[in-house]
C-alpha positions as CSV (number, residue, x, y, z in Angstrom):
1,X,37.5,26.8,30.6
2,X,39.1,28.3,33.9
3,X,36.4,31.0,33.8
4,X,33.6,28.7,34.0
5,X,35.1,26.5,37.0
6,X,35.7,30.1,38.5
7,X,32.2,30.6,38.1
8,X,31.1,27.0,39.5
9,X,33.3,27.7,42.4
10,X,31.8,31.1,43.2
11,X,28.5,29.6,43.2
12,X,28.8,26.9,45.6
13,X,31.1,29.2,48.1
14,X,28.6,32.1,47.5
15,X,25.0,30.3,47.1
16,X,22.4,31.8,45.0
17,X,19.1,30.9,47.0
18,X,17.3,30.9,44.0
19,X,19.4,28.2,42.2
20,X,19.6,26.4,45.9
21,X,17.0,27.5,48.4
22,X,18.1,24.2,50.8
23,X,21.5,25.3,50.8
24,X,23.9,28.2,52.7
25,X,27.0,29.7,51.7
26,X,30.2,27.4,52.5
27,X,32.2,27.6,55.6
28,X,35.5,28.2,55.7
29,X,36.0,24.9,57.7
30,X,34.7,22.8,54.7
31,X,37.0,25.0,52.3
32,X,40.0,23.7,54.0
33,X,38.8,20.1,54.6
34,X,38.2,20.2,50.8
35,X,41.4,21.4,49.8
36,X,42.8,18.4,52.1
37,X,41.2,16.2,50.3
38,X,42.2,17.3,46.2
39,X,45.8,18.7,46.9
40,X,49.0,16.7,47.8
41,X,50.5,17.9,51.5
42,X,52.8,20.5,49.9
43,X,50.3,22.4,47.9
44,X,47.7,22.2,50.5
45,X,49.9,24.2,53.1
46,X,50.4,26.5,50.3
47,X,47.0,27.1,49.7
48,X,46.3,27.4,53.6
49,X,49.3,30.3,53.6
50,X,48.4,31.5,50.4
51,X,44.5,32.0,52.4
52,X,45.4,32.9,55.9
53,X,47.5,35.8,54.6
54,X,44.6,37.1,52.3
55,X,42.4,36.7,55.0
56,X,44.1,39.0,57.8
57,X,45.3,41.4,55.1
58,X,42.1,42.1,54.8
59,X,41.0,42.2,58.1
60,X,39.2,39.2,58.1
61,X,39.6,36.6,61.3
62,X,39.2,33.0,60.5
63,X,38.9,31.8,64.5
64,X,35.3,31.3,63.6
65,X,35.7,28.6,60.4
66,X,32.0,27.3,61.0
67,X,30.1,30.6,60.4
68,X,28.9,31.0,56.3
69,X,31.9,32.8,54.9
70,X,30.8,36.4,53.3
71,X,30.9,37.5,49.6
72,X,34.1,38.9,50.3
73,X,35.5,35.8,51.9
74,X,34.6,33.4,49.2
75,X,36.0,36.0,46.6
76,X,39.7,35.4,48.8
77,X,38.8,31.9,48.0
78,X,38.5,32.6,44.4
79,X,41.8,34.6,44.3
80,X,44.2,31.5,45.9
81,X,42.4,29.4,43.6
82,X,43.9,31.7,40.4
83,X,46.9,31.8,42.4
84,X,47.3,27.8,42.6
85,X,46.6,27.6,38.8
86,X,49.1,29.6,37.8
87,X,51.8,28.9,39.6
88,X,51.0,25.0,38.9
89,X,50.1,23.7,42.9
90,X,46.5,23.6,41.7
91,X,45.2,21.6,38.9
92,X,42.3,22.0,36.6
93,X,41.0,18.7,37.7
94,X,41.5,19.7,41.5
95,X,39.3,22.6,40.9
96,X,36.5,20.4,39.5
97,X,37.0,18.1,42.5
98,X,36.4,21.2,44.0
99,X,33.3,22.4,43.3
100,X,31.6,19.3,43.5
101,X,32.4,18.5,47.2
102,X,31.5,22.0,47.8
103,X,28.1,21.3,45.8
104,X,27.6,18.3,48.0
105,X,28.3,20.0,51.1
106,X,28.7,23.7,52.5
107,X,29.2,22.5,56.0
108,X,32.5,20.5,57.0
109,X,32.3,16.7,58.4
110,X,33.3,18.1,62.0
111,X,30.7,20.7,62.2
112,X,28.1,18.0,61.0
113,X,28.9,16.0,63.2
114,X,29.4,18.3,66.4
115,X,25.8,19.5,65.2
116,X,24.4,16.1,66.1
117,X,25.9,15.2,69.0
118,X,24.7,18.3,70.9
119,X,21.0,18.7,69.5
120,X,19.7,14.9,68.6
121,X,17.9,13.2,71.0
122,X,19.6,10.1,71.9
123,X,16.9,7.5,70.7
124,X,19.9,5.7,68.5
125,X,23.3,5.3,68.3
126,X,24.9,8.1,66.8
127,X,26.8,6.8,63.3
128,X,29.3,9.4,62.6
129,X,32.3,7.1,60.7
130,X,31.0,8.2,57.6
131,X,28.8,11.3,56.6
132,X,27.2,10.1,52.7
133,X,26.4,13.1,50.7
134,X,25.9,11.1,47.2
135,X,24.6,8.2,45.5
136,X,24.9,6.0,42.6
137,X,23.4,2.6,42.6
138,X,24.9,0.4,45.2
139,X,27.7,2.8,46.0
140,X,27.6,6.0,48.2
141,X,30.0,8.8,48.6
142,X,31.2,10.7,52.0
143,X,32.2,14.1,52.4
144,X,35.6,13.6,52.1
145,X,35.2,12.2,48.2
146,X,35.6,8.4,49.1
147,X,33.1,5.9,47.9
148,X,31.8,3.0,49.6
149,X,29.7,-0.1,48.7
150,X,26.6,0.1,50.6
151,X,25.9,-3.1,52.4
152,X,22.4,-1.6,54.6
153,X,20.7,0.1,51.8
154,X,19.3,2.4,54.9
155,X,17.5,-1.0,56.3
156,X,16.3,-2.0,52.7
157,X,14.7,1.1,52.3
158,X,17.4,2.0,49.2
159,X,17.2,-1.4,47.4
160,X,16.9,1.0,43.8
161,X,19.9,2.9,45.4
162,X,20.9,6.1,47.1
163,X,20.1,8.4,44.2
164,X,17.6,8.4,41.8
165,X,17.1,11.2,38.9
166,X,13.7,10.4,37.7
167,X,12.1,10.6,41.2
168,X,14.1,13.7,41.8
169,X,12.7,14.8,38.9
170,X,9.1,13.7,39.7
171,X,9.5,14.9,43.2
172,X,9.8,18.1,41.3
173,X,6.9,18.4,38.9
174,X,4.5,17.9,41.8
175,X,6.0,20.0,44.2
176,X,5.3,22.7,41.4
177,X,1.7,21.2,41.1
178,X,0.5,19.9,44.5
179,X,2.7,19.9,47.1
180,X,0.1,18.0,50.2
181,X,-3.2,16.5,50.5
182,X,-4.6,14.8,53.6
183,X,-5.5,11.2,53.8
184,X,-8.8,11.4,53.1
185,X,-9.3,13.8,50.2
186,X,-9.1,12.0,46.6
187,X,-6.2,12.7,44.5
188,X,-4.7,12.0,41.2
189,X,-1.2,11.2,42.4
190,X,-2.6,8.3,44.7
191,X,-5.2,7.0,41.6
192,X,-1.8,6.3,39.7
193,X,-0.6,4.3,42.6
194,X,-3.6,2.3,43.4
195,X,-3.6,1.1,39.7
196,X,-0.2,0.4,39.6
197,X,0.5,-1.3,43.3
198,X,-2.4,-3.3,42.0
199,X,-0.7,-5.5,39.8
200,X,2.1,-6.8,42.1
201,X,0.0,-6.9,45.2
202,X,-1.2,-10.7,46.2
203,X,-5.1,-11.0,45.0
204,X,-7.3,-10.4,47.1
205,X,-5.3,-7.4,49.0
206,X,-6.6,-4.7,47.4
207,X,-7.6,-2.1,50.7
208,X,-5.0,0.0,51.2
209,X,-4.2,2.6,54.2
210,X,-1.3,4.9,53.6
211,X,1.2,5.6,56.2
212,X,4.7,7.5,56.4
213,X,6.4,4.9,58.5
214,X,7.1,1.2,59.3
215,X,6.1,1.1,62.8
216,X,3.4,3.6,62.0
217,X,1.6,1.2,59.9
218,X,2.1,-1.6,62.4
219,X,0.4,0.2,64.7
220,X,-2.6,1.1,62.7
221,X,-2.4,-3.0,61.2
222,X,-3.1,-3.8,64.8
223,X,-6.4,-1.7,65.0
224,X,-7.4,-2.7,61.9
225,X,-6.8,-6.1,63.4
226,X,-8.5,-5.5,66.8
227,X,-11.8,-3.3,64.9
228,X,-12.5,-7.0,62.9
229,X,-11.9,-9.7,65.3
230,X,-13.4,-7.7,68.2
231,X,-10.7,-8.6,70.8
232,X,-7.4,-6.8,71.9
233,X,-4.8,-10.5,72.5
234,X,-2.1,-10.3,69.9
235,X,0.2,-12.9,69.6
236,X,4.0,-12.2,68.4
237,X,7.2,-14.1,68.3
238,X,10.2,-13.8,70.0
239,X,13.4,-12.1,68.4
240,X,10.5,-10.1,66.2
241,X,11.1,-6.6,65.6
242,X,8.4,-4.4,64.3
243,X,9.0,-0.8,65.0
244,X,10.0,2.0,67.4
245,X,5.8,3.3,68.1
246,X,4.2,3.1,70.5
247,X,2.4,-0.4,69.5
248,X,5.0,-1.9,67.3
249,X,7.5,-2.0,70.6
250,X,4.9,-3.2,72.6
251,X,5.0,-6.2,70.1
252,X,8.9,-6.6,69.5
253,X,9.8,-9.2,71.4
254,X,13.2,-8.1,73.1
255,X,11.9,-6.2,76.7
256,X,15.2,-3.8,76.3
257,X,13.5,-1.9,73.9
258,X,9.8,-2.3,75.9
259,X,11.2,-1.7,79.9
260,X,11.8,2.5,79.5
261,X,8.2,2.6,78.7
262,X,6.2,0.1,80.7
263,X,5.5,-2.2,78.0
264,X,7.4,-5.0,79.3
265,X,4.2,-7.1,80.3
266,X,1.2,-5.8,78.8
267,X,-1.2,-8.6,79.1
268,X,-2.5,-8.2,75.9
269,X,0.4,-9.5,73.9
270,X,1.7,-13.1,74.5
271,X,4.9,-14.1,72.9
272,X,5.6,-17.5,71.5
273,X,9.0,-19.1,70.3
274,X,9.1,-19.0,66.4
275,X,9.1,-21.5,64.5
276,X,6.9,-23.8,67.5
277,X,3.7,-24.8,65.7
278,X,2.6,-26.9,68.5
279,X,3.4,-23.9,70.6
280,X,0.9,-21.8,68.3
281,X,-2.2,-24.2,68.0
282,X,-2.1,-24.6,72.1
283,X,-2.4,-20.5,72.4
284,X,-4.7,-20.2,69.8
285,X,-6.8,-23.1,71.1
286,X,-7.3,-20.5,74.6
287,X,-9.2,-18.3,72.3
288,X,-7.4,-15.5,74.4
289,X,-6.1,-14.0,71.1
290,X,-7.2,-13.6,67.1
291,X,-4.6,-11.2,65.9
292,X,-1.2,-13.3,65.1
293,X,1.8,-10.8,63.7
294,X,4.9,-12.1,62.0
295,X,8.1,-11.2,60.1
296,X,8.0,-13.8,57.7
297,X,11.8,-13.4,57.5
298,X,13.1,-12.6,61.0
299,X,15.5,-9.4,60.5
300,X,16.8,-7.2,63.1
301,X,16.8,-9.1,66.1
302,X,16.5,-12.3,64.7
303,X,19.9,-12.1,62.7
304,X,17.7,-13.3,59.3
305,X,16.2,-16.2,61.0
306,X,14.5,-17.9,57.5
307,X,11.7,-20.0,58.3
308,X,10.5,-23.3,56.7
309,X,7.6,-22.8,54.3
310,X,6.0,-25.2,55.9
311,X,6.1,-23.2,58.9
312,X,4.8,-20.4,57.4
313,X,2.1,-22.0,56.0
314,X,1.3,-24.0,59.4
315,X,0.9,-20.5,60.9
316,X,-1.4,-19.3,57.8
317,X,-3.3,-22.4,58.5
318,X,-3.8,-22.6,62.0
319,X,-5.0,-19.0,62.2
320,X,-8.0,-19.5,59.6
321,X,-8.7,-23.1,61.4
322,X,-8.9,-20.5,65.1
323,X,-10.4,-17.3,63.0
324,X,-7.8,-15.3,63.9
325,X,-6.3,-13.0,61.8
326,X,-2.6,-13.0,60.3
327,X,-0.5,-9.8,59.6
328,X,2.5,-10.2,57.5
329,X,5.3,-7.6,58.5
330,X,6.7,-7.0,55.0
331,X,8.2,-3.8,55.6
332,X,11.9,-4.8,55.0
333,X,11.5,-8.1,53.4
334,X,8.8,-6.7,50.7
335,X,9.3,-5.3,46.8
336,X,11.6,-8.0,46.0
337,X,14.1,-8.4,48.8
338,X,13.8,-12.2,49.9
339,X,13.5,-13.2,46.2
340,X,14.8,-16.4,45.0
341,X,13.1,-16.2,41.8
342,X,10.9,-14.3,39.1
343,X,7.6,-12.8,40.9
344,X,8.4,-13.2,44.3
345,X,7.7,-9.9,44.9
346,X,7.0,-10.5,48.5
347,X,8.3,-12.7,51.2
348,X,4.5,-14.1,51.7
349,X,4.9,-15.0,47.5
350,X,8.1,-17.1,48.3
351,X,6.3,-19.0,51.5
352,X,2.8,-19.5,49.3
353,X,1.0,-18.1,51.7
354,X,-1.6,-14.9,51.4
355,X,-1.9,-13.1,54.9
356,X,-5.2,-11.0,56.3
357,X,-3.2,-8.1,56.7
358,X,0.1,-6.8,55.0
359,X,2.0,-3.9,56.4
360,X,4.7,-2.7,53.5
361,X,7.0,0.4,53.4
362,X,10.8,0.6,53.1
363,X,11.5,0.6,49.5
364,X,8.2,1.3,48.8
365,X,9.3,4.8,47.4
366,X,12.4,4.1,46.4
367,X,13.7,5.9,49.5
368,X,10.9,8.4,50.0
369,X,9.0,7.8,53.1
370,X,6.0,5.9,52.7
371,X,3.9,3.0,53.7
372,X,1.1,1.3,53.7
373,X,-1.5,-1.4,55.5
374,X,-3.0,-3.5,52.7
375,X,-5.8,-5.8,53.8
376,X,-9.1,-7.3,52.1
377,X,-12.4,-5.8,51.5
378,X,-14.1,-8.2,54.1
379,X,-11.3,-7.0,56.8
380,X,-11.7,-3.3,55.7
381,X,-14.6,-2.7,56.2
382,X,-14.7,-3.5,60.2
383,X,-13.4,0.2,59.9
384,X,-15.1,3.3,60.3
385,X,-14.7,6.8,59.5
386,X,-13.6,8.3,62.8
387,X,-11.7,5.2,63.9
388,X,-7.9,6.9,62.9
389,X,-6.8,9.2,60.3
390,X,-3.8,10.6,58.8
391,X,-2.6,13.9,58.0
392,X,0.1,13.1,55.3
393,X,-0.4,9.6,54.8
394,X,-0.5,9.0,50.8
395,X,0.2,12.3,50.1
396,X,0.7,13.2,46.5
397,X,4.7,13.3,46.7
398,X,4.6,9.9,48.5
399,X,2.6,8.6,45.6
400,X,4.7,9.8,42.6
401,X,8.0,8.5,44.8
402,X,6.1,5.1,45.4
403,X,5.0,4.8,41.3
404,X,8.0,6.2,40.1
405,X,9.7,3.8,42.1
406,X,7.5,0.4,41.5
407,X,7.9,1.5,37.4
408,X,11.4,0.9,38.0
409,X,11.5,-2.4,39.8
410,X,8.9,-3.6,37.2
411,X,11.3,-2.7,34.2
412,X,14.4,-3.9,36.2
413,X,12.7,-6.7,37.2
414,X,14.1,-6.4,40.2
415,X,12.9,-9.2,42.1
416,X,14.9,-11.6,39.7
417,X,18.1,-9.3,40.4
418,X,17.6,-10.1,44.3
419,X,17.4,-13.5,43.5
420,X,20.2,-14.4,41.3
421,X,22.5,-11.4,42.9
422,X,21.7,-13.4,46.1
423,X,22.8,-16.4,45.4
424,X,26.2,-15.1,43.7
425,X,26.6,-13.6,46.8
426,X,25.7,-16.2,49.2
427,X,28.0,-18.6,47.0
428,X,30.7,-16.1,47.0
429,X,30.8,-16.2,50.8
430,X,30.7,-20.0,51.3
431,X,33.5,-20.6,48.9
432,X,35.7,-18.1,51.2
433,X,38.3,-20.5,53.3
434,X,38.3,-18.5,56.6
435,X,38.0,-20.1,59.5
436,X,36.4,-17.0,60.8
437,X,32.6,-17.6,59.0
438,X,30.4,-20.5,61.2
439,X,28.0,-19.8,58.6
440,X,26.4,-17.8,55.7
441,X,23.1,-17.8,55.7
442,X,20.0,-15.8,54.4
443,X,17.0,-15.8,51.6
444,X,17.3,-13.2,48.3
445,X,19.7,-10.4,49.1
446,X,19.0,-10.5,52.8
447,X,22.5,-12.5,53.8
448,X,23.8,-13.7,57.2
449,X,27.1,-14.3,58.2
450,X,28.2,-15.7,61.4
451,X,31.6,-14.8,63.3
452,X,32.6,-16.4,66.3
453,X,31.8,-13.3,68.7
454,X,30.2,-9.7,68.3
455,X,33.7,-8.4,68.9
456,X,34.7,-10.4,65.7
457,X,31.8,-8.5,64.0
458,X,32.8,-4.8,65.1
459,X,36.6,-5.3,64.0
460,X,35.0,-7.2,60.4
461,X,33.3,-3.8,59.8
462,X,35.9,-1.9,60.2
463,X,38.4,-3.6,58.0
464,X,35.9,-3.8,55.8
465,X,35.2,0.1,55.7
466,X,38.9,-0.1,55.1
467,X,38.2,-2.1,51.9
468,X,35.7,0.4,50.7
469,X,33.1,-1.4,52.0
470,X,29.9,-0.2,54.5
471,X,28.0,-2.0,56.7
472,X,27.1,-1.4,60.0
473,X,24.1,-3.9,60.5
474,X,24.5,-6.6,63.3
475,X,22.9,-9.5,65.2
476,X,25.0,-10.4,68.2
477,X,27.6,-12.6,66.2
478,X,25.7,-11.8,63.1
479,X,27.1,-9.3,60.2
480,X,23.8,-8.6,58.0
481,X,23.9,-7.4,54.7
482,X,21.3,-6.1,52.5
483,X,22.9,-3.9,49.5
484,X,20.5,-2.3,47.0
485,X,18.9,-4.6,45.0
486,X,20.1,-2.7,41.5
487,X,24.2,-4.5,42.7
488,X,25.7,-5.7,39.5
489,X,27.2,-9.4,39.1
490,X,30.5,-7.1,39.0
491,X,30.2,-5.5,42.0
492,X,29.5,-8.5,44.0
493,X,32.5,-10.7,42.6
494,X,34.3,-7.2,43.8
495,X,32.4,-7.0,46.8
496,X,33.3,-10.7,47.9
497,X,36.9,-10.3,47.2
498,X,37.0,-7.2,49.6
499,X,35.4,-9.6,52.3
500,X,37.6,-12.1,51.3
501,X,40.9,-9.2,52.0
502,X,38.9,-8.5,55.5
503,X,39.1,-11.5,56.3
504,X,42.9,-12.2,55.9
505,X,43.6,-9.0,57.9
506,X,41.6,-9.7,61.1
507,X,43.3,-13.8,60.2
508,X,46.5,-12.1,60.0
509,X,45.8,-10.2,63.6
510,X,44.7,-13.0,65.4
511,X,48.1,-15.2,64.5
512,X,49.9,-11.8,66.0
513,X,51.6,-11.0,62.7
């Protein structure tokens, strides 16, 4: 047995680029961070004397800890490894803690994390409380070996989960068959799709054009758009969110994210309050615009702001009455996620409604980056070969992601897990007595709560990570939460109880105790 987890051990501190072309060999950095995280106090500054004393006696300096450790190095390694297990400081189970974190990671937490802060370009906040290195359904582990719930699901893009062996294992057998294919050339991969996206898709939207990001495809719904009504007014709503391009900022509704690049008044978008009918019919009556975009559930900046269906379906009517043409922005509220029963596979299936233009992505590939626009043949066909193009949109490893995927939320039936795993939850919440929550509110697994501040929301997250728990999504006052879809009834009852501990401690603050 010991010579085996000897053997694990030397491969993942020594990598064999065969076995692991992605990865390098381990730092010395992350071998002491891992040893702080299997071995008690007292064995780990054994280990750490038992290392640095190897180390010098043989002439090797450790004032570098972030550069790949050599052969030689990770052999040291080995040898306090066999010291710790005989003299009894180092367990068989440590060891197998071992190489596994070592597996996930070669590179320490600080070194990840000081790599970041001096080469990304600050477009986001940088989240560095936790660094996930590994999956498994609605739970995700750090590199320090803790696991967390997962209350963002990477903005609804992970509602199968962070892991997922049978697309790893797809992802695979067409990497060794065909790797990429532009847009425009026919391919097998994509034929499975079509077929299979078919039978979820609302009739009538059968035109697809394949994309490799949310804002992406809002951009290219908006020519689409503009190519069949033959005008460039669009109008969106206010506290919409639709992307970081180019032309899905210039239709989010906040300015803050328009000002930096003089978008903040193009005259060819016009903004209208959501949920204002009367407000919609007097704009439309101008005839200045014939493009209308919506999230059918408001998410990011409108805190999950769930419409009436007879909204919904006052917007749907009101643009066929002015010919104008309606885009649906299912990107995070499609494949199941707004739910609230069987075959609601979209948000627009839930409101009744069947828009000109869907954009869909997120989940789409169970966490492998594709979209799509899907629109009808009579819409389609206002475009032209020339008019855009793509160089890896629908690519073939998109595809197999994306069918692999939608198999898997077909035999799940995962819209019917959103919906009853939503209302557990959303019931769970309500049923909490803190005076804390002004409201819980939301549609499927797509759940608001309201605190009394945003400060309230900041020092809720953070107990909560305390709890085990991860979610850094927020609305002003608003904590959102959208865990994978694939959440047991189990994990939820746990998952409401470690609010319901959150709670008491930030309670428990606030009366000074």
């Amino acid at each position: 047995m010991m010579g085996n987890q000897l053997e694990e051990l030397d491969r993942v501190l020594h990598n064999n680029v065969k076995e692991h072309p992605e990865r390098t060999d381990a730092t010395y950095e992350r071998v002491i961070e891992v040893l702080e995280t299997v071995l008690n106090e007292e064995a780990l500054a054994t280990a750490i004397m038992v290392l640095e004393d190897s180390m010098y006696s043989n002439g090797y300096s450790v004032s570098e800890p972030q550069g790949p450790m050599t052969k030689a190095q990770a052999e040291i390694v080995t040898g306090m490894v066999m010291t710790g297990l005989s003299g009894g400081w180092l367990s068989h189970h440590a060891l197998d803690k071992m190489v596994e974190m070592l597996q996930l990671s070669e590179i320490s937490t600080n070194e990840a994390i000081a790599l970041h802060e001096a080469h990304k370009i600050p477009v986001s906040e940088l989240e560095k409380d936790i660094i996930p290195v590994k999956g498994s359904g609605a739970w995700m582990m750090d590199t320090k070996g803790k696991w967390y719930l997962d209350m963002d699901s990477n903005y609804s893009a992970a509602n199968l989960g962070l892991n997922n062996p049978e697309i790893a294992k797809g992802l695979y057998n067409q990497a060794s068959q065909l790797i990429t294919m532009k847009e425009d050339r026919v391919h097998i991969p994509r034929s499975r799709l079509i077929k299979l996206l078919l039978s979820i898709m609302p009739q009538g939207l059968d035109q697809f054009y394949w994309q490799n990001s949310g804002g992406e495809a809002v951009d290219k719904a908006l020519k689409i758009a503009k190519a069949y009504t033959g005008q460039k007014g669009v109008i969106a709503f206010e506290k919409g969110f639709h992307g970081r391009t180019h032309g899905a900022v210039s239709i989010t509704a906040n300015a803050e994210y328009r000002k930096p690049f003089g978008l903040e008044s193009e005259s060819w978008v016009h903004f209208l309050p959501y949920g204002d009918l009367e407000a919609l019919e007097e704009r439309l009556a101008l005839g200045k615009e014939k493009v209308v975009i919506m999230e059918l559930v408001q998410g990011e900046d409108g805190g999950i702001n769930v419409p009436s269906k007879g909204y919904v379906q006052g917007v749907r009517a009101l643009t066929k009455q002015h010919g104008a043409v309606m885009i649906a922005d299912e990107v995070q509220t499609g494949f199941g996620r707004t739910a609230t029963k069987a075959g609601e596979w979209w948000a627009a299936d839930h409101f009744e409604v069947k828009p000109d233009i869907m954009v869909i992505g997120k989940s789409f590939g169970g966490g492998y980056p594709v979209t799509a626009v899907v629109t009808t043949k009579e819409v389609s066909e206002k475009m032209k070969p020339g008019f855009d193009g793509s160089t890896f949109g629908g690519n073939p490893m998109a595809c197999v992601a994306a069918t692999i995927a939608i198999n898997q939320m077909k035999s799940l039936k995962l819209e019917e897990l959103a919906a009853g795993r939503g209302k557990q939850l959303m019931d769970g919440l309500k049923a909490l007595e803190s005076p804390l929550i002004h409201k819980v509110h939301g549609i499927g697994l797509m759940v608001g709560i309201t605190l009394p501040s945003p400060g309230h929301v900041k020092q809720m997250q953070a107990a909560l990570k305390e709890q085990g728990v991860k979610t850094s999504l927020s609305t002003g006052a608003i904590m959102r939460l959208m865990p994978p879809l694939v959440i047991s009834k189990q994990e939820v009852d746990l998952l409401v109880s470690k609010f319901d501990a959150a709670f008491k401690t930030l309670e428990n603050k606030e009366d000074g105790q």
